[in-house]
C-alpha positions as a Markdown table, in Angstrom:
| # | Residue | x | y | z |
|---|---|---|---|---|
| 1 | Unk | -8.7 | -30.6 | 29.1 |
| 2 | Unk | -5.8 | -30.2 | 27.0 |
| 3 | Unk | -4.9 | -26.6 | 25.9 |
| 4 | Unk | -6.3 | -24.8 | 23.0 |
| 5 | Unk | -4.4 | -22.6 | 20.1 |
| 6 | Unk | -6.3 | -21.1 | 16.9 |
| 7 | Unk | -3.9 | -20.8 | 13.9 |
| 8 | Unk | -4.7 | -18.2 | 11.7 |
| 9 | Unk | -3.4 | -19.1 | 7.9 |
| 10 | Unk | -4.3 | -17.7 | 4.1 |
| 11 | Unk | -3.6 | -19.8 | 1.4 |
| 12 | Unk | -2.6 | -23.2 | 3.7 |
| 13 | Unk | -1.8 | -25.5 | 0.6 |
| 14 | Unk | 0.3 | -23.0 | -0.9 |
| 15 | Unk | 4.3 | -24.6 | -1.4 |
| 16 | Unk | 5.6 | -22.1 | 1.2 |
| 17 | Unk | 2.3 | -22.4 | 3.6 |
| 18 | Unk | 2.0 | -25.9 | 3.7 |
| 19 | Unk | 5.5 | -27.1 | 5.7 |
| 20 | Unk | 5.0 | -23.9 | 8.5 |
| 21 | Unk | 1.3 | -25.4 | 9.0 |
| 22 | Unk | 2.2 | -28.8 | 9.2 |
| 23 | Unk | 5.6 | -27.9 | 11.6 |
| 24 | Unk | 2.7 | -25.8 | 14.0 |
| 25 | Unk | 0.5 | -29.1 | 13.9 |
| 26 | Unk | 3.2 | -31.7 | 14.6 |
| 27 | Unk | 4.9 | -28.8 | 17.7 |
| 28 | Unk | 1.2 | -28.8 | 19.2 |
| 29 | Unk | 0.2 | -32.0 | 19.0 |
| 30 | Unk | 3.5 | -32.9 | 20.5 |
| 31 | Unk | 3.0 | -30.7 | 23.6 |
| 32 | Unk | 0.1 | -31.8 | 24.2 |
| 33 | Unk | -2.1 | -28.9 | 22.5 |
| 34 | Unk | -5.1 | -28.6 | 20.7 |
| 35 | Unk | -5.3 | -26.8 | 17.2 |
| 36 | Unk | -7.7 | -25.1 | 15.4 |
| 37 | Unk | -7.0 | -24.0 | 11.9 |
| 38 | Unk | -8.9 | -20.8 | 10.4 |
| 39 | Unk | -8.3 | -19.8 | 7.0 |
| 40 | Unk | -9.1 | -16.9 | 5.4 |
| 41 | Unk | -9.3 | -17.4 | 1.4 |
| 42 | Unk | -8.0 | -14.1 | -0.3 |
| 43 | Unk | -8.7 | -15.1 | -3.7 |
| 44 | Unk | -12.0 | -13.4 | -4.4 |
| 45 | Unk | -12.0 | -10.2 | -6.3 |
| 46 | Unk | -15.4 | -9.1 | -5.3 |
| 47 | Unk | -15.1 | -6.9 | -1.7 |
| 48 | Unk | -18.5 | -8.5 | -0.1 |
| 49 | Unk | -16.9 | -12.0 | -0.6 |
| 50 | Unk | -13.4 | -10.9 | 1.1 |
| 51 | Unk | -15.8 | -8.9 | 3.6 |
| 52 | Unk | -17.7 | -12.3 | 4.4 |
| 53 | Unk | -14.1 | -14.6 | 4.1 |
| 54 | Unk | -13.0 | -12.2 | 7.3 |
| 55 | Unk | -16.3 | -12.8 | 9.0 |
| 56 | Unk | -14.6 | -16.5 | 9.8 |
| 57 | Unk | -12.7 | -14.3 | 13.1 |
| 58 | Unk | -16.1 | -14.2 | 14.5 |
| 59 | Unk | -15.4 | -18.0 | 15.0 |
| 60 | Unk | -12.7 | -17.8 | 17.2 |
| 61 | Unk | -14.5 | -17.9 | 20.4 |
| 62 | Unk | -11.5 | -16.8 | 22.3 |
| 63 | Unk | -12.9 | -17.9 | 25.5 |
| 64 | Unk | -12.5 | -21.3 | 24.1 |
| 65 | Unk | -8.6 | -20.6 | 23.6 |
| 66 | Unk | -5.4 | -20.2 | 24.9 |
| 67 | Unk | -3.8 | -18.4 | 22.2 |
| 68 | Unk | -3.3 | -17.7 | 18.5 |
| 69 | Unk | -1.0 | -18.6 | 15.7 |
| 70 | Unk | -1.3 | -15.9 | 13.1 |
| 71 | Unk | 0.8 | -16.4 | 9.6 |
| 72 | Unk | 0.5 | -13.2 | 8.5 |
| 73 | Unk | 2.9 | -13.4 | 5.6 |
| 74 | Unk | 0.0 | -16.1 | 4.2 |
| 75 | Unk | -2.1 | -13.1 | 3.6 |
| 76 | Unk | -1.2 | -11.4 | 0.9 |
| 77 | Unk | -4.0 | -8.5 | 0.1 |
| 78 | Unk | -3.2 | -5.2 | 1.2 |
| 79 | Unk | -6.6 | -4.8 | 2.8 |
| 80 | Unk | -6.4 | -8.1 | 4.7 |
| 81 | Unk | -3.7 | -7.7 | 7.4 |
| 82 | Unk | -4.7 | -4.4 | 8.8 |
| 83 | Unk | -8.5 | -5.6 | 8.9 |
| 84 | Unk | -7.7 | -9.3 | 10.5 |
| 85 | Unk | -4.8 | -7.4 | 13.1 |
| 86 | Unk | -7.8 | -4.6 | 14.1 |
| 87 | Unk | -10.4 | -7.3 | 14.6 |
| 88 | Unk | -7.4 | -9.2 | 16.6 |
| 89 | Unk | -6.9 | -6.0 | 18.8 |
| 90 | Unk | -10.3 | -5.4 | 19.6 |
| 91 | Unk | -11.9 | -8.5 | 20.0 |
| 92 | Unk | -9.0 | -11.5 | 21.3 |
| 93 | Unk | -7.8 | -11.2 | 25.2 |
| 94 | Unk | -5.2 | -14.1 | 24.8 |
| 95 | Unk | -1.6 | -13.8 | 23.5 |
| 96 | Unk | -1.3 | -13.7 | 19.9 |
| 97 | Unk | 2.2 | -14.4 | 17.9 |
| 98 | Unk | 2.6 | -13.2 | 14.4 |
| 99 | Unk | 4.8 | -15.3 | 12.2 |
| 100 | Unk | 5.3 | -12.4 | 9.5 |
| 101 | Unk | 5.1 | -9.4 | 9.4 |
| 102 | Unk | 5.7 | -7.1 | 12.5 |
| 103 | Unk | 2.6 | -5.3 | 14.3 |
| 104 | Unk | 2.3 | -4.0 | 17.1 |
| 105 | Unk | 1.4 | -4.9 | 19.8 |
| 106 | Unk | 1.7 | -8.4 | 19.0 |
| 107 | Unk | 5.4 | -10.1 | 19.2 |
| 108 | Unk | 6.4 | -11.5 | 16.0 |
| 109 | Unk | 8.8 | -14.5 | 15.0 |
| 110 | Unk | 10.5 | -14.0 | 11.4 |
| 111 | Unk | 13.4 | -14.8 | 9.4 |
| 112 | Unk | 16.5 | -12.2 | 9.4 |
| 113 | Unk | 15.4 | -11.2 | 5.5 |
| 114 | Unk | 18.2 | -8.3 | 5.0 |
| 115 | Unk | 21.5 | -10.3 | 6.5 |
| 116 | Unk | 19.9 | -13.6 | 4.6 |
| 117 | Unk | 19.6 | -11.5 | 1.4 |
| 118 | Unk | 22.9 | -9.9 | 2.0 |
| 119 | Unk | 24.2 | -13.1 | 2.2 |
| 120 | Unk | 22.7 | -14.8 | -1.0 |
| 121 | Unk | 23.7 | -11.5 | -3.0 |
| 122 | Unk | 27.3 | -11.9 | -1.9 |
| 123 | Unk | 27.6 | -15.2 | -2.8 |
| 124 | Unk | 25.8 | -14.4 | -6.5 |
| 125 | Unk | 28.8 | -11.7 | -6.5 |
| 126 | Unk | 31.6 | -13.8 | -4.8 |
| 127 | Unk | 31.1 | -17.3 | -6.1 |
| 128 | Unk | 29.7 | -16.5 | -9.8 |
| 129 | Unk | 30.8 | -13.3 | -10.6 |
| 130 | Unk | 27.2 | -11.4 | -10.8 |
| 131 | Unk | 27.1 | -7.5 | -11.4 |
| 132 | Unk | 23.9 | -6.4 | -12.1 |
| 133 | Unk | 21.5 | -8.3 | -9.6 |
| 134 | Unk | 17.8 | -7.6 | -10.1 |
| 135 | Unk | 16.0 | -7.7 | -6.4 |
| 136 | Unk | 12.8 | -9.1 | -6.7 |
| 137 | Unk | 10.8 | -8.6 | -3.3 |
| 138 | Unk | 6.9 | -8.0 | -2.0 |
| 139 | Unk | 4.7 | -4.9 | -1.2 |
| 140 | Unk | 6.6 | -1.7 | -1.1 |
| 141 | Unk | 5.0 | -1.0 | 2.2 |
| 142 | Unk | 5.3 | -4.4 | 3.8 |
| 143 | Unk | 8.4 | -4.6 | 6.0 |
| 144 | Unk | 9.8 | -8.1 | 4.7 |
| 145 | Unk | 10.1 | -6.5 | 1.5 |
| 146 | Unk | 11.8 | -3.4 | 2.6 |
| 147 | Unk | 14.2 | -5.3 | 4.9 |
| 148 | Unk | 15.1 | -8.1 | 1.2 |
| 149 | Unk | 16.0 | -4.2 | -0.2 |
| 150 | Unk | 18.2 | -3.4 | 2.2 |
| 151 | Unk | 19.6 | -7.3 | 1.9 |
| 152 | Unk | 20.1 | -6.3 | -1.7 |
| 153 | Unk | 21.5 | -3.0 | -1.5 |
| 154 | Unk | 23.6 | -3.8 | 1.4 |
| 155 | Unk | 25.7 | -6.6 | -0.6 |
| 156 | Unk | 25.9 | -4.2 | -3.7 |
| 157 | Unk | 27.4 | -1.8 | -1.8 |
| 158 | Unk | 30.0 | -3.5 | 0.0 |
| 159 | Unk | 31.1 | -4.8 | -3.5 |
| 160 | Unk | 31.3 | -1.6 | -4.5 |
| 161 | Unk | 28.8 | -2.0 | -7.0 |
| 162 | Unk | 25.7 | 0.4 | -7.3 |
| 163 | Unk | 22.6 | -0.4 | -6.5 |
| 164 | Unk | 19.6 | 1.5 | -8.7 |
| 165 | Unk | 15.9 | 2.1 | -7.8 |
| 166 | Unk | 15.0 | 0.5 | -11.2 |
| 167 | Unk | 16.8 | -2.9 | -10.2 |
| 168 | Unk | 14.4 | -3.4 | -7.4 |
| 169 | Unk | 11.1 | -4.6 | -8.0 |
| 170 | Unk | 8.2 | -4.4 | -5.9 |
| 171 | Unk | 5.6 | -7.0 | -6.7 |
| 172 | Unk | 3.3 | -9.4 | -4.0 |
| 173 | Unk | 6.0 | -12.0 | -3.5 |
| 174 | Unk | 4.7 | -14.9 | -6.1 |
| 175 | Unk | 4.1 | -12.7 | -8.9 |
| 176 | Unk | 6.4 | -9.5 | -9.7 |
């Protein structure tokens, strides 16, 4: 019986979502593995309907599993994350990897946000001669955000430029 993985995804035809899902898929079914996609949809307003969108967990059956793919940087409600990672604590036995944002105790697997920020802020300095850069980035609280900031703030300041509060903009990544 070939080996089982749940991937856990919000939003999976969004332009960002889409290529990580499809990369998963193709790695799995090159190894050999068996994938189930769950998706949670986040774009209901009314709580029950986000309560009963959550309720999809119940469907893991992590007997049935291996492990668990969880994109959560494809969730993008504040209330979401903390309520899919405390169902994930209490109810899944199998080793979990967040692609995302960090919590613990799951590992996680992310992009270096502040040294790729840095880097893109330098080059708006170096190559076209930028001075006051705006730093658009996601929820205050949620650490890919806070590490773009430092990304941001980082290149100002090595440029010798400053770096103001009121140039950085927290907003939910797609809509500032």
């Amino acid at each position: 019986m070939p080996k089982r993985i749940a991937i856990v995804i919000g939003k999976p035809y969004h332009t960002i979502n889409r290529p990580q899902l499809q990369g998963i898929l193709e790695e799995c079914y090159r190894l050999g593995y068996s994938a189930n996609v769950f998706t949670i949809n986040e774009e209901f307003y009314d709580t029950d309907v986000l309560l009963q969108e959550r309720g999809i967990l119940n469907a893991l059956h992590p007997g049935e599993l291996d492990g668990l793919i969880y994109l959560t940087y494809s969730l993008t409600k504040e209330e979401t994350r903390p309520a899919v990672n405390a169902y994930l604590q209490a109810h899944f036995n199998k080793p979990i990897v967040m692609i995302g944002a960090v919590a613990e105790p799951f590992p996680n697997v992310w992009f270096d946000d502040a040294a790729q920020f840095e880097r893109i802020v330098t080059h708006l300095i170096e190559e076209h001669g930028c001075r006051d850069i705006l730093c658009l980035t996601g929820f205050a609280q949620y650490q890919p955000s806070l590490n773009r900031a430092a990304g941001w703030r980082s290149a100002l300041q090595k440029a010798g430029l400053p770096a103001p509060e009121e140039r950085l903009v927290y907003g939910d990544f797609w809509i500032a």
